[in-house]
C-alpha positions in Angstrom: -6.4 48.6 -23.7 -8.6 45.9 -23.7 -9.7 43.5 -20.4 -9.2 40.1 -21.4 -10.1 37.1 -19.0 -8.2 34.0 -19.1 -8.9 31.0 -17.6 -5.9 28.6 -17.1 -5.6 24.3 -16.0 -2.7 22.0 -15.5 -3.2 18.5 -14.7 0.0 17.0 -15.4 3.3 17.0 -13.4 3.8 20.4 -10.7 0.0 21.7 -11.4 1.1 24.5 -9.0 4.7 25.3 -10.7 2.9 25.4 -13.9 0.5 28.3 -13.3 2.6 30.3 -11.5 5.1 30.2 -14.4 2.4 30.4 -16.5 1.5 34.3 -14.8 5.4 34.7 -14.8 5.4 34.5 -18.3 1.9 36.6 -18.8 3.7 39.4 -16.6 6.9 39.2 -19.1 4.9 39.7 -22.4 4.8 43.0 -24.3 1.2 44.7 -24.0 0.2 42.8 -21.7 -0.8 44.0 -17.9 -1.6 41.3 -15.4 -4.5 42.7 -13.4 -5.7 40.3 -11.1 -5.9 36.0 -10.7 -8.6 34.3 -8.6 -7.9 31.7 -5.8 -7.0 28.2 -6.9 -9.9 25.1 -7.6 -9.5 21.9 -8.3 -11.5 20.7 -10.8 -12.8 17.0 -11.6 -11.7 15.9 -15.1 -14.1 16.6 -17.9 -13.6 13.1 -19.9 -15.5 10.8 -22.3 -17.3 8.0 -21.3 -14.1 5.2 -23.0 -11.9 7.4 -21.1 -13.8 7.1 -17.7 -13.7 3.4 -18.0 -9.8 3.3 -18.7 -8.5 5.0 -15.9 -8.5 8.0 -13.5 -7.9 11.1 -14.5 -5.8 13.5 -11.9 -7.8 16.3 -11.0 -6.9 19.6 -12.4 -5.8 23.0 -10.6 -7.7 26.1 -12.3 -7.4 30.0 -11.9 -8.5 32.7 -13.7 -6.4 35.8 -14.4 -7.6 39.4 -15.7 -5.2 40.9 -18.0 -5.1 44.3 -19.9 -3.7 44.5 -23.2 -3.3 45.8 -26.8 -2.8 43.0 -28.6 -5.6 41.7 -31.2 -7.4 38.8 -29.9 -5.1 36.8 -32.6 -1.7 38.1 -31.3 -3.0 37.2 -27.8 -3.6 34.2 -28.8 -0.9 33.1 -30.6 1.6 34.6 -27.4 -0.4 32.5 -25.3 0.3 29.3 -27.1 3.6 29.9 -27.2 3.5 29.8 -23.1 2.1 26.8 -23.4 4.1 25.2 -25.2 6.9 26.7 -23.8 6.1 25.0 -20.5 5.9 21.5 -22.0 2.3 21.6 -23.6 1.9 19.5 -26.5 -1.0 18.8 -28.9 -1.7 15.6 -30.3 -3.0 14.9 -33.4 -6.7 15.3 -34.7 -9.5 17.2 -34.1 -10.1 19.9 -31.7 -13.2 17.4 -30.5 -10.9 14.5 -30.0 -8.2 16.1 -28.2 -10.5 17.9 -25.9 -9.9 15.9 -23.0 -6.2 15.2 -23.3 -4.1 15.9 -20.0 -2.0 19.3 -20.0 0.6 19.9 -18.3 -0.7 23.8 -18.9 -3.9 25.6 -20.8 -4.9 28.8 -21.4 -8.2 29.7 -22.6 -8.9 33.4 -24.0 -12.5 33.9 -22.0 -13.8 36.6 -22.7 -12.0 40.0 -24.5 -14.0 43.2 -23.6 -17.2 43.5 -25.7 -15.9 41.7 -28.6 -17.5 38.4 -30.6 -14.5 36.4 -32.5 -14.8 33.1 -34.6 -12.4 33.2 -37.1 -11.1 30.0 -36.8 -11.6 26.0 -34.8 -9.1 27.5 -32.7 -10.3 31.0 -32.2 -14.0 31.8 -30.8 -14.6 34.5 -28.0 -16.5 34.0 -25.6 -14.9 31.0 -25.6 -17.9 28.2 -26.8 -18.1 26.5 -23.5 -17.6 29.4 -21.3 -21.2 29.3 -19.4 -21.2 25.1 -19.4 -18.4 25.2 -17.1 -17.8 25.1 -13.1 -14.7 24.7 -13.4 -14.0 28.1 -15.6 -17.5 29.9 -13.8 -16.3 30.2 -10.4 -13.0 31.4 -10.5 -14.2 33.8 -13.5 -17.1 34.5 -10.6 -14.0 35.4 -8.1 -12.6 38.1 -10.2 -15.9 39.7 -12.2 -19.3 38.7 -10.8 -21.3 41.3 -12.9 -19.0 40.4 -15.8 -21.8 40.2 -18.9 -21.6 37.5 -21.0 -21.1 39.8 -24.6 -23.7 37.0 -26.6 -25.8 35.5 -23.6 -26.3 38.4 -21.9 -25.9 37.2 -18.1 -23.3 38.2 -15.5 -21.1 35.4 -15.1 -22.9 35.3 -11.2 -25.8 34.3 -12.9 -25.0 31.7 -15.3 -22.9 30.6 -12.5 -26.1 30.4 -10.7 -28.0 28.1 -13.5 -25.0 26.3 -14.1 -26.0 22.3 -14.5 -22.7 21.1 -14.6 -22.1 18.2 -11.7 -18.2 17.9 -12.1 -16.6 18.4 -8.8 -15.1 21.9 -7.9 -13.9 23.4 -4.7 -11.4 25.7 -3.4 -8.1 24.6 -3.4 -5.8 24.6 -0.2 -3.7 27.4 -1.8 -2.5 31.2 -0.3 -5.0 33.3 -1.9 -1.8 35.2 -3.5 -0.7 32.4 -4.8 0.9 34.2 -8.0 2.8 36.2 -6.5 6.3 35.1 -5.8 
């Protein structure tokens, strides 16, 4: 079995419902073990500057979860879209680019998966691309596997966390640290 970190956001409607049916539906897959989620953050939108102007954003809630499995990163993948969208997600329209700072009601991002470098498709590249850019993905991944190595960079996600320039907002959310478990 392989250990695959996820990192999962909802922004839209019960954030909170979302990600614990989210896990729910993680447990209840085939081949796959749920080993562990970090606390809650809430996270400052990541939005272009035309979006910015518009409106604001709400804030989203973000975990990360360490799962075992045997499915192929693909497989994985394709299961976790399907919980996605089973839970209302929908994607617009266009380019991977243009709909990266759409509102979710849920998303689940394939981190890292053990050792292994994937990028077979715009929809399928582990680590993910933005993985080390990221507060909001860094320090809940930081939670669950400090000396975690980064399988192309080379750093533990504690120090990439630690050169980390991104300024969005992120800090703990008022949640029971077993928040996943109900």
């Amino acid at each position: 079995m392989a250990r695959v970190y996820l990192s999962l956001g909802s922004n839209l409607g019960d954030r909170l419902a979302q990600l614990k049916q989210a896990v729910r539906r993680l447990r209840a897959l085939t081949d796959v073990d749920v080993v562990a989620a970090s606390p809650l953050y809430e996270a400052e939108p990541w939005e272009s500057e035309p979006e910015r102007a518009l409106h604001e954003r709400s804030w989203y809630l973000n975990c990360a979860v360490a799962i075992e499995t045997t499915l192929a990163p693909d497989a994985l993948l394709a299961a976790l879209q399907r919980i996605e969208e089973e839970l209302g997600r929908t994607r617009p329209p266009g380019t991977p680019e243009a709909r990266r700072f759409v509102p979710r009601t849920l998303d689940i991002d394939i981190l890292v998966y053990g050792t292994r470098v994937v990028s077979v498709s715009d929809t399928l590249h582990i680590p993910h691309l933005l993985l080390h850019e990221r507060a909001f993905v860094l320090r809940p991944l930081a939670d669950l596997a400090p000396d975690l190595e980064h399988p192309t960079l080379y750093r533990t996600v504690r120090d990439l966390l630690a050169e980390l320039e991104d300024e969005h907002d992120v800090r703990p959310g008022d949640y029971p640290a077993r928040w996943f478990e109900d």
